[in-house]
DRENROFI-559962 format. One record per residue (C-alpha): residue number from 1; x, y, z. Coordinates in steps of 0.02 Angstrom, whole numbers, plus 32768, in hexadecimal, padded with zeros to 4 digits. Example, Ala and Ser with C-alpha at 12.3 -4.5 7.8 and 13.67 -1.06 7.14 Angstrom:
% residues 2
+-----+------+------+------+
! num !    u !    v !    w !
+-----+------+------+------+
!   1 ! 8267 ! 7F1F ! 8186 !
!   2 ! 82AC ! 7FCB ! 8165 !
+-----+------+------+------+
***
This chain:
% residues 107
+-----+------+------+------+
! num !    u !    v !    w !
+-----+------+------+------+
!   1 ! 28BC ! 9C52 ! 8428 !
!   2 ! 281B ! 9C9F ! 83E9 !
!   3 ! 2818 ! 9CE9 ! 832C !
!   4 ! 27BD ! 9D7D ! 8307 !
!   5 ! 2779 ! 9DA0 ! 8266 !
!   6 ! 2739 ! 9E43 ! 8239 !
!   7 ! 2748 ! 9ECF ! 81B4 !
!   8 ! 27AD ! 9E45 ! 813A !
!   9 ! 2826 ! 9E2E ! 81BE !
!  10 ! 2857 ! 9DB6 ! 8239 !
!  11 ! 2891 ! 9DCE ! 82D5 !
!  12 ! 28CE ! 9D62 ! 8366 !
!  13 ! 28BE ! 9D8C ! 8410 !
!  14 ! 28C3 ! 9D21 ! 84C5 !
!  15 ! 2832 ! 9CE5 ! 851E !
!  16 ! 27C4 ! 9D52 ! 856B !
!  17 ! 281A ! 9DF6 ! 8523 !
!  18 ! 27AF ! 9E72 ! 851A !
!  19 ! 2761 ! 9E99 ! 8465 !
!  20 ! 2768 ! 9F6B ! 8468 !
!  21 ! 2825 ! 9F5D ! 8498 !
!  22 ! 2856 ! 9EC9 ! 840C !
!  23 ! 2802 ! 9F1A ! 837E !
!  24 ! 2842 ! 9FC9 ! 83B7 !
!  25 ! 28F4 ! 9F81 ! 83D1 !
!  26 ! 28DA ! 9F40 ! 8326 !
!  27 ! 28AA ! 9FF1 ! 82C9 !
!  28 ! 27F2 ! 9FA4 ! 82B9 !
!  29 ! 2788 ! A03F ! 8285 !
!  30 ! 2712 ! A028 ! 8319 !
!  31 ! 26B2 ! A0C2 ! 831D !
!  32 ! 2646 ! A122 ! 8297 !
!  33 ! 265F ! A1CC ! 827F !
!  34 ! 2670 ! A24B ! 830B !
!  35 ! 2661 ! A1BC ! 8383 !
!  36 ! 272C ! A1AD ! 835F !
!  37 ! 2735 ! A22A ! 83E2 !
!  38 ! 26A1 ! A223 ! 843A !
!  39 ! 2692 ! A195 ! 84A0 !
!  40 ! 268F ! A148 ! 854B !
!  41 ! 2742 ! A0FF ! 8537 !
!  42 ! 270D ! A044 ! 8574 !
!  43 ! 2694 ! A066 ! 8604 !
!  44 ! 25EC ! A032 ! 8599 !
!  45 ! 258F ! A0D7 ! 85AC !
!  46 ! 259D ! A112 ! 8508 !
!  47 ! 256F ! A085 ! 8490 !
!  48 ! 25D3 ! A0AF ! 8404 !
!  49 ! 263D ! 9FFE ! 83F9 !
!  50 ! 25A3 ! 9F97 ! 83CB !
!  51 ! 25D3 ! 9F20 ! 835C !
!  52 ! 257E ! 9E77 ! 8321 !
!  53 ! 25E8 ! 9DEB ! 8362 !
!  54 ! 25D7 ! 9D22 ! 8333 !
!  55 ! 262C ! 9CAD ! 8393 !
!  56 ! 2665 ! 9CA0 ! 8448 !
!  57 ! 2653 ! 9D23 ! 84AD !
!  58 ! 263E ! 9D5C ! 8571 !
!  59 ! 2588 ! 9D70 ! 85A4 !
!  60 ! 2549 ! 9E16 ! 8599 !
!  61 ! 2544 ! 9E76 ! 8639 !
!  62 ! 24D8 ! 9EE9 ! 867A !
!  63 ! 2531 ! 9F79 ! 8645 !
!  64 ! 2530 ! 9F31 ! 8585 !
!  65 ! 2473 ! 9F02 ! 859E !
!  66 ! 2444 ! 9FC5 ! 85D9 !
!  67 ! 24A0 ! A024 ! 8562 !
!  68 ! 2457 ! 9FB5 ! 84C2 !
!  69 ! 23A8 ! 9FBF ! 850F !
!  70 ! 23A0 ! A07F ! 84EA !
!  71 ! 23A7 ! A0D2 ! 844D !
!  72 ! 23D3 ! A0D2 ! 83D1 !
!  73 ! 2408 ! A029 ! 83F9 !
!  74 ! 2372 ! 9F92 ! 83E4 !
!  75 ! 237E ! 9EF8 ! 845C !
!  76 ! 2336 ! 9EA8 ! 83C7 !
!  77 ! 23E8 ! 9EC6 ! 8354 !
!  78 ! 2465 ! 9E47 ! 837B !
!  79 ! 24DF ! 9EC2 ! 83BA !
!  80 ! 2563 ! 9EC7 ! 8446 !
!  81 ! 25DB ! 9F59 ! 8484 !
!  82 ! 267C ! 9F1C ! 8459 !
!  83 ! 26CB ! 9F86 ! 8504 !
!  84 ! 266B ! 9EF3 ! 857D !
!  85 ! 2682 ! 9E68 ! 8519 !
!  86 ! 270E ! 9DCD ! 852E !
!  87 ! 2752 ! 9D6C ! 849F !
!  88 ! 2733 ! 9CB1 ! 84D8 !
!  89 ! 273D ! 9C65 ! 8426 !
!  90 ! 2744 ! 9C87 ! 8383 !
!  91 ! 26D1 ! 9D17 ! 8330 !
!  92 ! 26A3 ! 9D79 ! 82A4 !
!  93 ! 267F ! 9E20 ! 82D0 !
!  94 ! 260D ! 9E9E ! 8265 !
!  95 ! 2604 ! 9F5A ! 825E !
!  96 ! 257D ! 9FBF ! 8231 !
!  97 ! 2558 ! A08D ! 8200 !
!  98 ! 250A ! A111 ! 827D !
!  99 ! 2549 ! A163 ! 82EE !
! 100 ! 2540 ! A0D4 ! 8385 !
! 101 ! 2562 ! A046 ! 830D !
! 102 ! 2483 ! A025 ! 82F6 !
! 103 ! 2470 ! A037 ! 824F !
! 104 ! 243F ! 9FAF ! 81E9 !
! 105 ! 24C5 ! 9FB4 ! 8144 !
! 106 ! 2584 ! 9F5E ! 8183 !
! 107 ! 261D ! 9FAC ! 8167 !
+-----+------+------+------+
***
Protein backbone atom coordinates (compact mmCIF):
# COMPACT_ATOMS: atom_id res chain seq x y z
CA UNK A 1 0.00 0.00 0.00
CA UNK A 2 1.35 3.36 -1.13
CA UNK A 3 2.48 6.00 1.74
CA UNK A 4 1.88 9.48 1.32
CA UNK A 5 3.89 12.01 2.82
CA UNK A 6 2.89 15.49 2.89
CA UNK A 7 2.36 18.49 5.29
CA UNK A 8 4.47 16.33 8.20
CA UNK A 9 2.09 13.64 7.86
CA UNK A 10 1.80 10.34 6.51
CA UNK A 11 -0.83 8.85 5.05
CA UNK A 12 -1.63 5.43 3.55
CA UNK A 13 -3.88 4.87 0.92
CA UNK A 14 -4.52 1.76 -1.86
CA UNK A 15 -3.21 1.70 -5.22
CA UNK A 16 -4.35 3.88 -7.65
CA UNK A 17 -6.61 5.99 -5.15
CA UNK A 18 -7.04 9.06 -6.24
CA UNK A 19 -4.76 11.90 -4.58
CA UNK A 20 -7.62 14.95 -4.17
CA UNK A 21 -9.91 12.36 -2.34
CA UNK A 22 -6.94 10.75 0.11
CA UNK A 23 -5.58 13.99 1.20
CA UNK A 24 -9.17 15.46 1.52
CA UNK A 25 -10.33 12.30 3.43
CA UNK A 26 -7.33 12.96 5.48
CA UNK A 27 -8.14 16.86 6.50
CA UNK A 28 -5.06 17.79 4.11
CA UNK A 29 -5.44 21.64 3.71
CA UNK A 30 -5.54 21.37 -0.07
CA UNK A 31 -6.62 24.67 -1.17
CA UNK A 32 -5.30 28.31 -0.50
CA UNK A 33 -7.52 30.78 0.49
CA UNK A 34 -10.91 31.39 -1.12
CA UNK A 35 -10.21 28.45 -3.34
CA UNK A 36 -11.71 26.36 -0.10
CA UNK A 37 -14.88 27.08 -1.68
CA UNK A 38 -14.23 27.85 -4.98
CA UNK A 39 -13.33 25.06 -6.92
CA UNK A 40 -14.16 22.59 -9.60
CA UNK A 41 -14.83 19.75 -7.03
CA UNK A 42 -12.50 17.03 -8.96
CA UNK A 43 -13.27 17.68 -12.64
CA UNK A 44 -9.68 19.54 -13.42
CA UNK A 45 -11.10 22.83 -14.67
CA UNK A 46 -10.23 24.88 -11.98
CA UNK A 47 -6.57 24.20 -11.07
CA UNK A 48 -6.62 24.90 -7.60
CA UNK A 49 -5.26 21.22 -6.32
CA UNK A 50 -1.82 21.66 -7.89
CA UNK A 51 0.47 20.27 -5.82
CA UNK A 52 4.22 19.09 -6.39
CA UNK A 53 4.27 15.36 -6.16
CA UNK A 54 7.59 12.93 -6.04
CA UNK A 55 7.20 9.49 -6.51
CA UNK A 56 4.79 7.26 -8.43
CA UNK A 57 2.14 8.59 -9.91
CA UNK A 58 -0.54 8.11 -12.98
CA UNK A 59 0.51 9.93 -16.14
CA UNK A 60 -0.90 13.17 -16.54
CA UNK A 61 -3.87 13.39 -18.80
CA UNK A 62 -5.00 15.73 -21.02
CA UNK A 63 -7.23 17.37 -18.79
CA UNK A 64 -4.15 17.84 -16.10
CA UNK A 65 -1.87 18.94 -19.11
CA UNK A 66 -4.59 21.89 -20.25
CA UNK A 67 -5.49 23.27 -17.11
CA UNK A 68 -1.50 23.67 -15.94
CA UNK A 69 -0.69 25.05 -19.41
CA UNK A 70 -2.71 28.30 -18.65
CA UNK A 71 -2.16 30.73 -16.11
CA UNK A 72 -1.24 31.25 -13.69
CA UNK A 73 -0.01 27.85 -13.86
CA UNK A 74 3.74 27.34 -15.83
CA UNK A 75 4.34 23.95 -17.70
CA UNK A 76 7.77 24.70 -16.62
CA UNK A 77 6.80 24.18 -12.47
CA UNK A 78 6.76 20.65 -11.59
CA UNK A 79 3.18 20.70 -10.65
CA UNK A 80 0.22 18.24 -10.91
CA UNK A 81 -3.61 18.67 -9.96
CA UNK A 82 -4.00 16.40 -7.27
CA UNK A 83 -8.08 15.79 -8.53
CA UNK A 84 -6.49 13.63 -11.84
CA UNK A 85 -3.81 12.11 -10.31
CA UNK A 86 -3.44 8.14 -9.00
CA UNK A 87 -1.29 7.10 -6.14
CA UNK A 88 0.87 4.18 -7.73
CA UNK A 89 3.72 4.35 -5.10
CA UNK A 90 4.98 6.09 -2.55
CA UNK A 91 5.20 10.12 -2.64
CA UNK A 92 5.92 13.19 -1.05
CA UNK A 93 3.61 15.73 -1.88
CA UNK A 94 4.30 19.68 -1.63
CA UNK A 95 2.01 22.65 -1.33
CA UNK A 96 2.55 25.95 -2.32
CA UNK A 97 0.77 29.80 -1.75
CA UNK A 98 -1.54 31.61 -4.40
CA UNK A 99 -4.51 31.27 -5.06
CA UNK A 100 -4.20 28.02 -7.65
CA UNK A 101 -1.36 26.50 -5.67
CA UNK A 102 1.62 28.54 -8.41
CA UNK A 103 3.43 30.35 -6.18
CA UNK A 104 6.84 29.65 -5.58
CA UNK A 105 7.21 29.63 -1.34
CA UNK A 106 5.68 25.80 0.17
CA UNK A 107 3.38 25.58 2.76
Amino acid sequence: MPKITVQGKTIICDHGENLRRVLLKHKINLYNGQSKLINCRGIGSCGTCAVEIEGEVSPANWKDKMRRSLPPHSPDKNRRLACQTKVLGDITVTKYDGFWGQGDRRI
